[in-house]
C-alpha positions, 0 to 999 in steps of 0.5 A: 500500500502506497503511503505517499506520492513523489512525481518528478523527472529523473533524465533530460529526455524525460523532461523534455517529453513532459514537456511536449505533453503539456505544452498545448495546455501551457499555450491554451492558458497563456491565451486566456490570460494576459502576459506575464510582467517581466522583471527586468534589470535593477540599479543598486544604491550605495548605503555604506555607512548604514551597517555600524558595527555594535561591539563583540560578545563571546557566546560561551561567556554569555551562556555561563553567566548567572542568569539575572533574577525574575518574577512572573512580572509582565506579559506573557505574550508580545503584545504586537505580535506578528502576523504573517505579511504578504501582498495580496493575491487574485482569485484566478478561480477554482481550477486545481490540480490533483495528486499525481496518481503514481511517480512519475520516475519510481524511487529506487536504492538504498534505505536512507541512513539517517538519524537525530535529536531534538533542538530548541523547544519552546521551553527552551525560549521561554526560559532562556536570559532567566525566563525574560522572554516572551512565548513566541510561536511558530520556531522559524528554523535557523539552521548552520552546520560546519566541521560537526557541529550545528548551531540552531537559532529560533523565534529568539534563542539559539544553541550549539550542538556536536553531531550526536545531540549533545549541547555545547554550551551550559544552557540556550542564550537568548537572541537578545543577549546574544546580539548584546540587547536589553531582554524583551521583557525584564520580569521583575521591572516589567521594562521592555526591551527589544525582541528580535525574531526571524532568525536565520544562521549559516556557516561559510566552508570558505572563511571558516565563519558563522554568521546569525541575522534576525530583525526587530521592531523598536518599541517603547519600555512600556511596550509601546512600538515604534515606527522604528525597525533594525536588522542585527547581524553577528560574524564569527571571529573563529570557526568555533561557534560558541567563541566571540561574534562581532555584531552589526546593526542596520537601521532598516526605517529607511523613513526618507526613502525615496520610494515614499513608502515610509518607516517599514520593517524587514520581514522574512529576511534570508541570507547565503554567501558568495565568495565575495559578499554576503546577501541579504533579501527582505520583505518591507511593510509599513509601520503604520503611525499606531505601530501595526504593520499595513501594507507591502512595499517591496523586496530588497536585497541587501548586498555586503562586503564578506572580507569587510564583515570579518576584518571588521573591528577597527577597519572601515564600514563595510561596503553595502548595496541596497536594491529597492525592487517595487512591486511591479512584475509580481515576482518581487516578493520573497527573493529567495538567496540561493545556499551554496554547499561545501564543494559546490561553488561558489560561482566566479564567472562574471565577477562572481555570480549570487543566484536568487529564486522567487515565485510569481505572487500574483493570482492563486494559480500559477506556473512560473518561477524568477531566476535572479542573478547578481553578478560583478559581487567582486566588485564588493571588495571596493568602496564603490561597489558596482553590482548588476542584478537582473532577473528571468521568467522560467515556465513550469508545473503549476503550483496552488496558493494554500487557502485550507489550513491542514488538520491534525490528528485529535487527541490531548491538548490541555490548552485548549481543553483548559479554554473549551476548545477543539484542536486547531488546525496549521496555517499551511502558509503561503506559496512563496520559495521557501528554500534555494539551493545552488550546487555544481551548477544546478539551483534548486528551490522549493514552495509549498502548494495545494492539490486534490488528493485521492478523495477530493480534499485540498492538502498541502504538497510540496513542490520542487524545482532544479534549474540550470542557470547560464550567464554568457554575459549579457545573455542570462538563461535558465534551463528546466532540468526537473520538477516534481511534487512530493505528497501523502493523500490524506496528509499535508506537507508543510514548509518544505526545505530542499538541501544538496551537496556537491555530488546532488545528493540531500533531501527535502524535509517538511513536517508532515500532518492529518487527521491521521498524523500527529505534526512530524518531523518528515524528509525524502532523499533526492539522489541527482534527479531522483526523490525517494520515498516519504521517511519519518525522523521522529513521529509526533505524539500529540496535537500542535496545542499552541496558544496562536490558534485559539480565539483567547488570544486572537486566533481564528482556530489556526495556530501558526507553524514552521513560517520556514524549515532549514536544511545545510551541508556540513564540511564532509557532505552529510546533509542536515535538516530541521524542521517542527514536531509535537513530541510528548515531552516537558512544555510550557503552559501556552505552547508544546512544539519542538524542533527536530535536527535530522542527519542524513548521511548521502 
């Protein structure tokens, strides 16, 4: 009995004969709708200046330190939290794809060897910097490994693991802490401080560096936020991760900006490495004069001096770029930088190439991706940087804008119970990329999607894409290699992540949730073109019984979960992947997920 469905393209002759069969239709729907907006070529500005350096701290130091003494005093949650932010999307109808019935290209091979452990909890966060935190979810997964060891960054805390689990330092530190911030909330004063999330990690094989980025709206000591937002950036001084950082600040208001749009914030921010730079791509929403978010800007891509960020202390700022992308072609949202592994690159060719990928945003049906080059990222080693970014339209399957929230298996849930209410239901999230991988001259990238199973229930699938990009400047072309879906009738598949090392060999990790499974922490191997079967890493033991769902707290009985996977390459090619899962371990009162960090030897 088949327990999942994996559609993909495995030869070049393969693909091309999907091609043929499903040209005609690509030509009907393209006469029905109108044209699609192409993105084009982008000017960058010179901020340099803007990137201030804001002392070192040492991690070690700061896990070891006492932790200050706390009460119960305050909050318990953020009292602006964040909602999920994206443009607007068309009702293009209620055509939808179905399952594939049967693989495309049957997985064949060895069993995957893979094992685990689980990471961060939201326990962990709670009660790190001495419980001066606030209950924070979904765990947006910040995943960096190098030389055997992996550093994990969540919602506002982060650790450091060796490859069997073990924790290297005496006990998690806290985002704030770490990027050398007041706590977000002291409990004993009831003071706010600053509250950074959305954090995201790498490790650089290159220059033996770890780097760690999250953002944070400014508010008020009594909590009041401001229309002011900053991006905190740490650089390793050693290849050791829980030795010194350096840490930067940007002020990301950009109120005078010329684009009009006002005091904004840096969402969803996202980075990956050249050889020469560091890329940074934000989502920018305006702060409203009450402190709310309303309103999408534009994307952004941040483009910084890697030498500059190491050398750092005591030398010049480092040169930064700053492409401002409107809104225009609908393929500026989510730009998502493309992860180069161990051995697979960097790209030196036309000055040094950084690959981007982005979905078209704009109806609830479509069926193309962006490919983004930045090139001459060389040129990041002077003061005057002159970078080039430009941007072709790629055809492909089609993919669905999530609209029904996945159920879960029923079962204990005191949260809920507590307030009289039925288990919730996961936000399945939105179809932006979600993941991007560039390797040995193939990119690939994930989103996650919506289809018709076997009985006709809209469930959450994930997708992906590999590309072979070529830049023979001026002409920039991008060449479909495979595509597939990955998905379980009866099951969703939320927030796909899709790493490969240098010999395209990985996998695609994503929890895995119905009515029949409890959220668990899932992944199929890819070996080449190839996907194999669904493989679960730890099974989940309850509901998700988060306080985000419920209607006490604001919810509409959709709790928030994963917002992104990570997935990384360590130093020997072993691939490591984390996503979220519901185990029945030690919880707080308001939330009970926890991540899972799966090795996966190719």
């Amino acid at each position: 009995m088949k327990t999942h469905i994996v559609s993909n393209n495995r030869r070049p002759s393969i693909t091309f004969l999907v091609a043929l069969v499903l040209l005609p239709g690509c030509l009907l729907f393209a006469q029905a709708t109108p044209p699609i907006a192409q993105p084009g070529k982008y000017a960058g500005h010179v901020i340099t200046g803007d990137l201030v350096r804001d002392g070192i701290v040492n991690m070690t130091q700061l896990a070891s330190a006492p932790a200050a003494p706390t009460s119960k005093a305050g909050t318990e949650i953020h009292p602006n939290r964040r909602p999920v932010l994206r443009p607007p999307v068309r009702d293009s109808g209620a055509v939808i794809d179905r399952m594939p019935a049967a693989p495309l290209a049957p997985a064949v091979g060895p069993t995957p060897n893979f094992r685990g452990f689980t990471g961060l909890t939201h326990l962990d966060e709670r009660n790190a910097r001495g419980g001066n935190q606030f209950s924070t979810e979904p765990p947006d997964q910040g995943l960096a490994v190098g030389n055997g060891l992996i550093l994990e960054a969540i919602n506002s805390a982060l650790n450091v693991y060796d490859t069997n689990g073990i924790q290297l330092l005496v006990r998690p530190v806290a985002l704030s802490e770490f990027f050398g911030l007041p706590a977000g909330i002291n409990r004993t004063t009831g003071v706010f401080g600053v509250f950074p999330g959305d954090p995201v990690a790498l490790f650089d094989p290159e220059t033996q560096r770890w780097f760690v980025a999250a953002w944070a709206q400014l508010n008020t000591t009594t909590g009041v936020p401001l229309r002011q937002s900053r991006l905190y950036l740490a650089v390793s001084q050693t290849d050791d991760p829980t030795g010194d950082y350096l840490i930067y600040v940007l002020n990301t208001t950009q109120a005078n900006n010329p684009d009009r749009g006002g005091p904004r914030i840096p969402d969803f921010p996202h980075f990956a490495v050249d050889h020469y730079g560091l890329y940074i791509s934000i989502n920018e929403f305006n702060i409203t004069p009450e402190g709310t978010f309303d309103g999408f800007i534009d994307a952004a891509i941040l483009a910084i001096s890697k030498q500059a960020l190491i050398n750092g202390s005591g030398g010049p700022f480092p040169p930064v770029v700053r492409f401002a992308l409107p809104f225009l072609s609908g393929f500026e949202f989510t730009i998502f930088p493309a992860y180069t592994p161990p051995g697979g690159g960097p790209l030196l060719a036309n000055g040094g190439t950084q690959f981007f990928v982005s979905s078209h945003f704009v109806t609830t049906t479509e069926h193309t991706l962006a490919i983004w080059a930045l090139t001459n990222t060389r040129s990041l080693n002077f003061p005057l940087p002159d970078l080039n970014l430009s941007a072709i339209v790629v055809d492909t399957q089609p993919y669905h804008l999530p609209v029904v929230p996945a159920v879960q298996k029923t079962g204990f849930h005191p949260l809920g119970a507590s307030l009289g209410e039925p288990v919730e239901r996961l936000d399945p999230g939105d179809f932006r990329v979600i993941s991007a991988t560039y390797s040995s001259g193939r990119l690939w990238a994930t989103l996650a999607s919506q289809m018709l199973d076997t009985g006709g229930v809209r469930r959450t699938v994930a997708e992906y894409f590999a590309f072979n990009p070529q830049i023979n400047f001026p002409v920039f072309t991008a060449t479909l290699v495979t595509q597939g879906i990955v998905s379980k009738s009866g099951a969703n598949l939320l927030y796909p992540a899709l790493v490969v090392n240098a010999q395209q060999q990985g996998g695609i990790v994503f929890t895995i949730v119905g009515p029949g499974d409890y959220p668990s922490a899932a992944f199929v191997p890819v070996r080449n073109t190839t996907v194999g079967p669904i493989q679960i890493a730890r099974a989940g033991n309850e509901p998700e019984d988060g306080f985000t769902g419920y209607p006490e707290f604001g919810g509409n009985g959709v709790a928030r979960w994963g917002d992104y996977s990570g997935a990384a390459v360590d130093t020997d090619g072993v691939i490591w992947m984390a996503t979220e899962y519901t185990p029945d371990i030690a919880r707080t009162a308001l939330a009970n997920w926890c991540t899972y960090i799966t090795r996966l030897q190719p």
